[in-house]
C-alpha positions in Angstrom: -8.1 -59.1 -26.3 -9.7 -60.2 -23.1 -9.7 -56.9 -21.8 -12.8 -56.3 -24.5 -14.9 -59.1 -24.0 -18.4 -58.2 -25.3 -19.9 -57.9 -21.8 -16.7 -56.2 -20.3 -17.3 -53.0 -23.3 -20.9 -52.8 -22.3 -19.5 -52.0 -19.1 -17.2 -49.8 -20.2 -18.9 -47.9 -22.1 -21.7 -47.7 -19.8 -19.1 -46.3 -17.3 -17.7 -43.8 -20.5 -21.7 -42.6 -20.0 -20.9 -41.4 -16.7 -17.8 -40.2 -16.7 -18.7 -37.3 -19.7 -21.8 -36.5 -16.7 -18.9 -36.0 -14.3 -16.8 -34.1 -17.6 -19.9 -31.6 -18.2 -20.4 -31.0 -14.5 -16.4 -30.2 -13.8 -16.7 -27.7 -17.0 -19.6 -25.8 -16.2 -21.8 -23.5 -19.1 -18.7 -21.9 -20.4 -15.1 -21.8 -20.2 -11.6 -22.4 -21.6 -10.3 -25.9 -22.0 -7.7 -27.8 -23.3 -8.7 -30.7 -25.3 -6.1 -33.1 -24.7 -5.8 -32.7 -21.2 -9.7 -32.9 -21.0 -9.7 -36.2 -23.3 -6.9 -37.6 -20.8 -8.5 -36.9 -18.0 -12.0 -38.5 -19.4 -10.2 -41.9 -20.1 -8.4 -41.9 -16.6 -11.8 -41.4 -15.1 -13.6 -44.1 -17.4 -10.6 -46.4 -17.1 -10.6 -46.6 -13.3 -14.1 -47.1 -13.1 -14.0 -50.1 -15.4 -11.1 -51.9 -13.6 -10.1 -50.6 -10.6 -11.9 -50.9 -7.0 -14.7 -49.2 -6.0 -14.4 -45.8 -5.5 -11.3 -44.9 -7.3 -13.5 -43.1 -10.3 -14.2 -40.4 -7.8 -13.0 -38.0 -5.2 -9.5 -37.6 -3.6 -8.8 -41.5 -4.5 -9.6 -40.4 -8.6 -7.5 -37.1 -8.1 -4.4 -39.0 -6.4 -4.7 -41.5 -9.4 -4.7 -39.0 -11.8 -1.7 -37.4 -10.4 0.3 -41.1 -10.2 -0.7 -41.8 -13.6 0.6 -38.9 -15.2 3.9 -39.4 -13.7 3.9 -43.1 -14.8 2.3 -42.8 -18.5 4.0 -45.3 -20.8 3.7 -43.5 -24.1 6.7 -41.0 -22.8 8.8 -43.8 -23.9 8.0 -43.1 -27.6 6.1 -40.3 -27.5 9.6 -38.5 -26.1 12.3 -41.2 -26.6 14.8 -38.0 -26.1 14.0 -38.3 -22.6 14.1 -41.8 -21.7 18.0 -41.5 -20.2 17.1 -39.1 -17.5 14.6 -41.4 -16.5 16.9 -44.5 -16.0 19.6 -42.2 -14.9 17.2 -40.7 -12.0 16.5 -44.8 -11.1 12.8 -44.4 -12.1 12.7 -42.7 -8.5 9.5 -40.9 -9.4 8.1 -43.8 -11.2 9.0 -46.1 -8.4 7.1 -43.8 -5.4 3.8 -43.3 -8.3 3.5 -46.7 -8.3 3.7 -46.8 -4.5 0.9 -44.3 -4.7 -1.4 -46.5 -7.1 -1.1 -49.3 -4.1 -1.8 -46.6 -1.2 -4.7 -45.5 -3.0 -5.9 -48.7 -3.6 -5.8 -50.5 -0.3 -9.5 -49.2 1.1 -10.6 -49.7 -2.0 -10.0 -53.3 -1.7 -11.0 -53.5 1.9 -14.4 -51.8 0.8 -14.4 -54.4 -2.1 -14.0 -57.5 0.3 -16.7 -56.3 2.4 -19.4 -56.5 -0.4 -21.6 -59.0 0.2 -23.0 -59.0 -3.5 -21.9 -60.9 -6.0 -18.8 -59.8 -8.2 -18.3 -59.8 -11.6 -16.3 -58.1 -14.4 -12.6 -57.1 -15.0 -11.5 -56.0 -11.3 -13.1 -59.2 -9.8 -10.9 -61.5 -12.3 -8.2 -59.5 -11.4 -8.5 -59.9 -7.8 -9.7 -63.6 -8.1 -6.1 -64.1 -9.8 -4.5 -63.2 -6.5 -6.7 -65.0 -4.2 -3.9 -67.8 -3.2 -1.5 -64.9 -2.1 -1.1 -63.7 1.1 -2.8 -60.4 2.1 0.2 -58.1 1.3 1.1 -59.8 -1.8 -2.3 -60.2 -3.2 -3.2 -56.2 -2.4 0.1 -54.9 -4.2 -0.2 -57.6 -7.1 -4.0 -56.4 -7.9 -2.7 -53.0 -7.7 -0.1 -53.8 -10.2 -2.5 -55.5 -12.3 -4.6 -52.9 -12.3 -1.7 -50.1 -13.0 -0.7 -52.0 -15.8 -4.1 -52.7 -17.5 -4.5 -48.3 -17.2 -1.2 -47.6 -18.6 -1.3 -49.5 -21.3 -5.5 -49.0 -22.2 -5.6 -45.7 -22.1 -3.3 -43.0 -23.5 -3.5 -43.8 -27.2 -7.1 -44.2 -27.2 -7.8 -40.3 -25.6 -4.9 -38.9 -28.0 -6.8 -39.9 -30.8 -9.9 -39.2 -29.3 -8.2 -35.6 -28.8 -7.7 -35.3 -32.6 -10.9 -36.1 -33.5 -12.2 -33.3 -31.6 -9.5 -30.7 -33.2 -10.8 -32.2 -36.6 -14.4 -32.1 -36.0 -14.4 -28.4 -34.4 -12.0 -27.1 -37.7 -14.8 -28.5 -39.8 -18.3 -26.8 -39.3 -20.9 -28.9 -41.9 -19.6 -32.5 -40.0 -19.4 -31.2 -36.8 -23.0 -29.7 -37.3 -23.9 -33.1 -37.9 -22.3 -35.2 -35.6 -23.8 -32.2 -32.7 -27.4 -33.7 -34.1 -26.4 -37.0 -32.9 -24.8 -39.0 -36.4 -23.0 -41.4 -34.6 -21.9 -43.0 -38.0 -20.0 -40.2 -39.0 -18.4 -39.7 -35.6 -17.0 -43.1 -35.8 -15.9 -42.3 -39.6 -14.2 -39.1 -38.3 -12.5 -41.0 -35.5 -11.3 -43.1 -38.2 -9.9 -40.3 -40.5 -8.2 -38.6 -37.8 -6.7 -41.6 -36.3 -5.2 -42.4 -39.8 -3.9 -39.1 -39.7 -2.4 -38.9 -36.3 -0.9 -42.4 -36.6 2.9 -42.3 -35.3 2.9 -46.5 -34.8 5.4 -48.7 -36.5 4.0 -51.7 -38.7 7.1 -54.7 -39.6 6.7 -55.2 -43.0 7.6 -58.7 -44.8 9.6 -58.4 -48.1 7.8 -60.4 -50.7 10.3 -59.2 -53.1 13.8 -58.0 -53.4 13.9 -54.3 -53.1 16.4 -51.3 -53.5 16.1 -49.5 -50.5 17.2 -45.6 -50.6 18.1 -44.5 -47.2 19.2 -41.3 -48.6 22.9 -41.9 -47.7 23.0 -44.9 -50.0 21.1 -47.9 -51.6 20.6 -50.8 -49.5 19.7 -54.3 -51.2 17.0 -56.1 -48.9 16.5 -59.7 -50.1 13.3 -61.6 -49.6 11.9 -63.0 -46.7 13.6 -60.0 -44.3 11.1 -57.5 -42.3 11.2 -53.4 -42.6 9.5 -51.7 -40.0 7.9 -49.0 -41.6 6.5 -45.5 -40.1 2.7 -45.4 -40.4 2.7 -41.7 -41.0 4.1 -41.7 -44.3 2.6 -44.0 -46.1 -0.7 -43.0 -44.6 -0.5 -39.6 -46.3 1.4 -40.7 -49.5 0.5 -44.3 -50.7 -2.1 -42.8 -52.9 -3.5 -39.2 -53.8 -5.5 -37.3 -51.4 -4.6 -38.8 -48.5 -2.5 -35.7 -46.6 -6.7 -34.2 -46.5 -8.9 -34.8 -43.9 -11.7 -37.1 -45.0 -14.4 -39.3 -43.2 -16.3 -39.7 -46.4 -13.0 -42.7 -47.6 -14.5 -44.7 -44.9 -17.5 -47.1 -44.9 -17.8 -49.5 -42.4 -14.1 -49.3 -40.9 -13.3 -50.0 -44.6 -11.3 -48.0 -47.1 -13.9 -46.7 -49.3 -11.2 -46.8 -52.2 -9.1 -49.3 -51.2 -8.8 -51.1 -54.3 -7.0 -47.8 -56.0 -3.9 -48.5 -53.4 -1.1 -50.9 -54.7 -1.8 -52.7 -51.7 -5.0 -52.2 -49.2 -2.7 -52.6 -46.2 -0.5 -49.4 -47.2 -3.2 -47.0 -45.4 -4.5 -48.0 -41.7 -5.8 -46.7 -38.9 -6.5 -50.1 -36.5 -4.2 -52.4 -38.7 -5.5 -55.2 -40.8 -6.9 -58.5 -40.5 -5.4 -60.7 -37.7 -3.3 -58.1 -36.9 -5.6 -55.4 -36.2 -5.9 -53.8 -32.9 -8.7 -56.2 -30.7 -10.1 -52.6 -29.2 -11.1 -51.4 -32.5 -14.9 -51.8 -32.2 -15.0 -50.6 -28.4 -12.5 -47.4 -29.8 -14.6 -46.6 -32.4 -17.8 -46.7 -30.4 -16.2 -44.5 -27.2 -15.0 -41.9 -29.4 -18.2 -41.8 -31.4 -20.3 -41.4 -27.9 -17.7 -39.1 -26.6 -17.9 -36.5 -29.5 -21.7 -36.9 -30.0 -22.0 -36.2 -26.5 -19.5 -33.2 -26.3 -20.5 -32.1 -30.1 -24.1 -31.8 -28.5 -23.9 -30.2 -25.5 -21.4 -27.5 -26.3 -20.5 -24.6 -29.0 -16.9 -25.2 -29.2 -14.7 -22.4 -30.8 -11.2 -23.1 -31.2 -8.0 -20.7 -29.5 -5.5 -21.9 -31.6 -4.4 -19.8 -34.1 -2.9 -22.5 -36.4 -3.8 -26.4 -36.6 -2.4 -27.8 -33.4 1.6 -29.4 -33.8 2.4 -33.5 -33.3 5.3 -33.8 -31.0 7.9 -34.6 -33.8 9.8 -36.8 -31.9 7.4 -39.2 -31.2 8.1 -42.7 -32.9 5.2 -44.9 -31.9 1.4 -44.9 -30.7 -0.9 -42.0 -31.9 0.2 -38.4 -31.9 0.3 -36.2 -28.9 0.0 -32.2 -29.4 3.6 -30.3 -28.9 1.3 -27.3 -27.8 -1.6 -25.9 -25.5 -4.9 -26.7 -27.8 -7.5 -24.6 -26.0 -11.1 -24.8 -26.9 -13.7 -22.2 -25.6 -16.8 -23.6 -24.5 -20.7 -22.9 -24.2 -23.5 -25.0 -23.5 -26.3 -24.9 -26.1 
């Protein structure tokens, strides 16, 4: 949660701001996209310039980043579980020299960053004021680290979901009219809807009661007091009727419109509930919302897909990444 301190977002999104000017300059008036990859490589671009050095949001330094951070994206371990053993059998050898990449990359950024004479502030310089007792070579490879880490783990659920939101919004004309007119409410009420809908996380679940549990190979008998961990998809669509539609409208205020119909409010999430919701909730909500405003805004966007974009079916955590191509054809307004 100290990654979105109030004054840290602010900077964030202020940096989201100029990453979608660099996004409209790369595409152009027109062209063919695909969304994910162009949601990816907004967050990478935002990311970097929110807590790495300076420099690393742009250029050959943001392009070698990009390229490291593909190869060392976290969510492959549940977004493709099935491929997890060729990755230990290989010794993480591709992992291990990305890595070595991210600290390349980084050193003149650093050396450019100790040369500032102005004062520093924000996530980078608490990173690099945690390494300040460390000599020279240890302090520049554990900020790197830092910094790797803080990317990995920040960014590849948030653009997924971003990514479905757009699918959603584009496949539904009367919202996506509005949101192009700048309803920033209803963006962040889509995001919500579709990140109930891609949800792949799993939520541990205390038994309050005994329950019969039919695995479909046999009945199990779970006494009280032991913990399930349930899929998020399933009971998203199916704890009460409805919920398999797209709908921002069941949202008010990152709220369940209808919540009280549910046996239990915390059947259907998107961020999770109460002291266990996700702390980058607000700052989600309000990048996504900017993000497709902005986009919404500046382009007609026509989809290429013939049928509603496939979730990798594999996948067993995080929010849903696209098993296919999802191109989008693009004109300015």
């Amino acid at each position: 949660s100290s990654l979105f301190r109030r004054d840290d977002v602010t900077s964030y999104l202020a940096n989201l701001d100029r990453a979608l000017d660099a996004t409209e300059a790369e595409l152009g008036d027109s062209g063919s996209v695909d969304l994910f990859a162009l949601t990816r490589r907004l967050g990478h671009r935002m990311g970097l310039a929110s807590w790495a050095g300076p420099g690393c949001a742009d250029g050959e330094a943001f392009e070698r980043l990009v390229r490291a951070f593909d190869v060392l994206d976290g969510s492959d371990a549940f977004v493709h579980p099935d491929a997890m053993a060729a990755v230990a059998a290989s010794g993480m050898q591709a992992e291990r020299a990305a890595l070595q990449e991210v600290s390349e990359v980084m050193e003149p950024s650093l050396r450019q960053y100790d040369s500032m004479p102005e004062v520093h502030a924000g996530l980078f310089s608490r990173i690099v004021d945690s390494w300040a007792s460390e000599s020279l070579d240890v302090r520049n490879r554990g900020i790197a680290m830092d910094v790797a880490l803080i990317h990995i783990a920040s960014m590849s659920n948030l653009m997924a979901a971003l990514g479905w939101a757009l699918v959603d919004l584009i496949v539904h004309p009367d919202q996506l009219r509005l949101v192009a007119g700048g309803d920033r409410s209803l963006a962040a009420n889509c995001a919500l809807e579709s990140t109930r809908l891609a949800q792949r996380s799993i939520m541990a679940r205390a038994v309050l009661e005994p329950v019969a549990f039919d695995t479909g190979a046999g009945v199990v008998d779970v006494p009280k007091g032991w913990t399930i961990a349930t899929l998020l998809p399933l009971l998203n669509t199916s704890a009460a009727a409805g919920l398999k539609e797209w709908d921002p409208s069941r949202w008010h205020r990152h709220r369940l419109v209808d919540a009280h119909a549910l046996p239990s409010p915390m059947l259907v999430t998107a961020f999770g509930h109460g002291k266990h919701s996700c702390p980058a909730q607000p700052f989600s909500l309000a990048a996504m919302a900017m993000a497709m405003t902005r986009l919404a805004s500046r382009y007609d966007l026509r989809p290429e897909w013939n049928a509603y974009p496939r979730p990798v079916p594999a996948q067993i955590g995080g929010v849903a990444r696209a098993a296919d191509p999802c191109a989008v054809r693009y004109t300015t307004r």
